[in-house]
N, C-alpha and C positions, 0 to 999 in steps of 0.2 A: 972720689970727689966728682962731685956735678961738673960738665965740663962749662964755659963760662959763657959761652952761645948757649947752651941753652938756659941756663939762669936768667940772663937777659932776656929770653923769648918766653920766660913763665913773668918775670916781672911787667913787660909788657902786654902780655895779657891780663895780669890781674887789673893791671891801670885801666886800660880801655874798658874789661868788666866791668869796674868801679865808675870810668866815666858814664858807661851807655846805665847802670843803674841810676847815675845821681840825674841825669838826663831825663829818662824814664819818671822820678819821683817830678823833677822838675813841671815836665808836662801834666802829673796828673793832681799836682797842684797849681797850674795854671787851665786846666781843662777840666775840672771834674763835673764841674753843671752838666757836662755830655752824658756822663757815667751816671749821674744821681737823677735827674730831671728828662724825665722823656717826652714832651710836651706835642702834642696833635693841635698844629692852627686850624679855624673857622675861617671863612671869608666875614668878612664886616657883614655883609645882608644877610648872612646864614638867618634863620627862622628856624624857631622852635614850635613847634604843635605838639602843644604839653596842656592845654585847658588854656579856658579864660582867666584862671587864681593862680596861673604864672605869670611873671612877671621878668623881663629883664631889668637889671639895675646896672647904674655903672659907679665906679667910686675913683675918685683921682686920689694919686697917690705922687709923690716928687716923682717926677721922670715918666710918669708912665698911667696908663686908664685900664684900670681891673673891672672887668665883666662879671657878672654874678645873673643868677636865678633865685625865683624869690616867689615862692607856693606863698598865697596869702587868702586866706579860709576869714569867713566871715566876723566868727568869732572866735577866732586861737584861744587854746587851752594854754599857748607858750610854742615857741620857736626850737629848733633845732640847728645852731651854725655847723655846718657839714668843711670837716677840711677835706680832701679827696688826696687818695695816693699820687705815686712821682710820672703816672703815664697817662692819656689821654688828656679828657677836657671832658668839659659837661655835658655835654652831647651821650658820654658815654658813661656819666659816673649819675645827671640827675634823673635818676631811673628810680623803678615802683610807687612813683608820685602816692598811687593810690595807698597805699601802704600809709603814709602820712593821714591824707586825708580822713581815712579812716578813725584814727585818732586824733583827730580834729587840732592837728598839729602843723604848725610852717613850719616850710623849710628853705633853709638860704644856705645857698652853696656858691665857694666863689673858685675862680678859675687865676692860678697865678700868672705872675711875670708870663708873658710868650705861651701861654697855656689856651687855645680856643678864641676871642675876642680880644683876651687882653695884651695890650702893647707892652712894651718892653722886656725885657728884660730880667733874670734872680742874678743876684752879682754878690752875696752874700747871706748867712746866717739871718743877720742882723737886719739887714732889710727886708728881708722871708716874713720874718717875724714883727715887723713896723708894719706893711702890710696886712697882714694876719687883725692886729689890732685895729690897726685903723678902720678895716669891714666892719669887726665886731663893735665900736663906738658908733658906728653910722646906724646901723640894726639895732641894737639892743637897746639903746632908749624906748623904741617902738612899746617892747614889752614887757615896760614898769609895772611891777605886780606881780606876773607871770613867770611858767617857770621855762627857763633860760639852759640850755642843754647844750653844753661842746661834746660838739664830736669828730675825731679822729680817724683816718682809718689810714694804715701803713704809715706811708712816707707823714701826713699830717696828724699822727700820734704824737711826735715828738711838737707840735707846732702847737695842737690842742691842748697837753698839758702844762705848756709853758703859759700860753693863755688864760687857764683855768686858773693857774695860781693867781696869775694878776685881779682877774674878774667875779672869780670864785661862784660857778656857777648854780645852779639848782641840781644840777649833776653831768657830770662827764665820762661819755662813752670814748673809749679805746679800743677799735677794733684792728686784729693785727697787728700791736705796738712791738716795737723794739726798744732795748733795755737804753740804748743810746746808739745811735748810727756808730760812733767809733766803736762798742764790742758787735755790731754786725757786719762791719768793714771787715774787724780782724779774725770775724770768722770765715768771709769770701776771698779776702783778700792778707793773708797772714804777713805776706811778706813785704806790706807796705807799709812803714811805720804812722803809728798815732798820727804823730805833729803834722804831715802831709794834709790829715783833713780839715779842709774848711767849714765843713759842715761836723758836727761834735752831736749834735741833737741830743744835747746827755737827759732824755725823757727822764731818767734813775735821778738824778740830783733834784727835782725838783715835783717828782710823783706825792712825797711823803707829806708836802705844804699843801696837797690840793682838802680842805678843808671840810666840803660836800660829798656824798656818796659818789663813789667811784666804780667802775663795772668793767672790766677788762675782758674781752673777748677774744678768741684765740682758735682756728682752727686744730686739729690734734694734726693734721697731716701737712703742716706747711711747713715748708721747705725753704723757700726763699728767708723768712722770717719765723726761724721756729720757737715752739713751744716755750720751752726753758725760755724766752726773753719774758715772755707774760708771767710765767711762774716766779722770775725773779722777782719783778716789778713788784708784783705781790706781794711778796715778802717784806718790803720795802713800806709798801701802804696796808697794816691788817685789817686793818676799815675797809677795805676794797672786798669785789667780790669779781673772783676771776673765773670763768667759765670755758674750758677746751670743747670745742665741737667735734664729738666722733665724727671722721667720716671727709672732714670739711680742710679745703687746703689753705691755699691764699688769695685767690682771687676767685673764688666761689661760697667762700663761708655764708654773705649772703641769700642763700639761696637754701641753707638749710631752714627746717620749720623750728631745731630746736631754739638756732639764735636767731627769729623773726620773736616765737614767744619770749625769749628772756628780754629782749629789746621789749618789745610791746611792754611789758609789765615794767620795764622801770620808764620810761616814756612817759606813760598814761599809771601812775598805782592805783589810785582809786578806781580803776576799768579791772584789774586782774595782779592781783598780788605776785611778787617776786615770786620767779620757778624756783620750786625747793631745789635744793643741792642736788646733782648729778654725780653720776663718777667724772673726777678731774674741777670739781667746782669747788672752792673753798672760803 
């Protein structure tokens, strides 16, 4: 028989375990914007030397003034809304301008909550996502007629597809996407339960509504975000056409030539028809 000091010294240990857990869950559903959003501020006068056909914009939103960049070519072919992943700011994401230009395409990229110039604050899903909108009603009037591209990359996959359903675009790129933040949570994080997150990004519940051609890109070696999420989502949309880049991880896939051509081509189709299928493109 257990003598009864130590019964008592494993029951209060389980207790305290049990409290510093539910503690632990506590803070990181009162703290996870730390965890999810990495954001790099600008000074107010920061200055961009990006060309004359950029543009800063600013867009008010409740609470708060969102910064954006806004490449604007004489006579666009059609716009590109660019959501940006959960770290830096524009500074660091509106890069290869020329790339655009070239394909005589704009492009508008905006900077969130506390991200680079913009003031305030993400303090929810829901407001991520009111924002999101409201940029895209400001722009997209612009290019009545024209064709109208979301696009996502990492953390703004799930922001983009949720978008696309509402506005249902000429087409929407996903680069990097994840199946939903909550199964990428519980693949970093296994032992935090679902309900903890605020952030849900279920990309997968609302991938199959997006109505336009769909193009999911994915490098094959990324790790933070890997593969199998794109391959899911896929499955999910067979209208879609998903492409793994040999070679490409996650914060470098841009830089391969094969996803600059698959992007060109659905961009611009009448410039250069869709890359035939690769190994891993389906």
């Amino acid at each position: 028989m257990r003598p009864p000091t130590l019964t008592r010294l494993a029951l209060v240990a389980a207790v305290l375990a049990a409290a510093g857990y539910l503690l632990l869950l506590g803070a990181l559903w009162l703290g996870q914007e730390r965890l999810l959003f990495q954001p790099r501020t600008l000074a107010p006068d920061q200055r961009f030397d990006l060309g004359a056909d950029v543009h800063e914009r600013w867009i008010d939103v409740p609470g708060a003034r969102l910064h954006a960049l806004h490449l604007q070519l004489p006579r666009p072919d059609g716009v590109v809304f660019f959501l940006h992943g959960n770290a830096g700011n524009l500074q660091s994401w509106f890069v290869n301008v020329d790339f655009y230009r070239r394909l005589n395409v704009d492009l508008f990229m905006l900077d969130y909550r506390g991200y680079g110039k913009s003031t305030g604050r993400i303090d929810s899903q829901a407001q991520l996502e009111a924002d999101v909108r409201l940029a895209w009603d400001t722009v997209a009037p612009r290019y009545a007629g024209q064709r109208r591209i979301v696009y996502g990359r990492s953390l703004g996959t799930g922001l983009a597809a949720t978008l696309a359903v509402a506005v249902q675009p000429e087409l929407t790129v996903l680069v990097s996407p994840y199946f939903s933040m909550q199964a990428l949570a519980a693949e970093h994080y296994p032992w935090v339960p679902s309900a903890v997150l605020r952030y849900p990004l279920r990309t997968d519940a609302v991938v199959a509504q997006i109505s336009g051609p769909l193009l999911l890109l994915h490098g094959e070696h990324d790790t933070l975000i890997p593969p199998a999420h794109g391959t899911r989502l896929q499955s999910l949309a067979p209208a879609s056409k998903l492409l793994l880049v040999p070679g490409a991880g996650h914060g470098d896939i841009h830089q391969f030539e094969l996803y600059l051509q698959t992007l060109r081509s659905y961009l611009v189709p009448n410039i250069l028809s869709p890359a035939s299928p690769k190994p891993g493109m389906m």
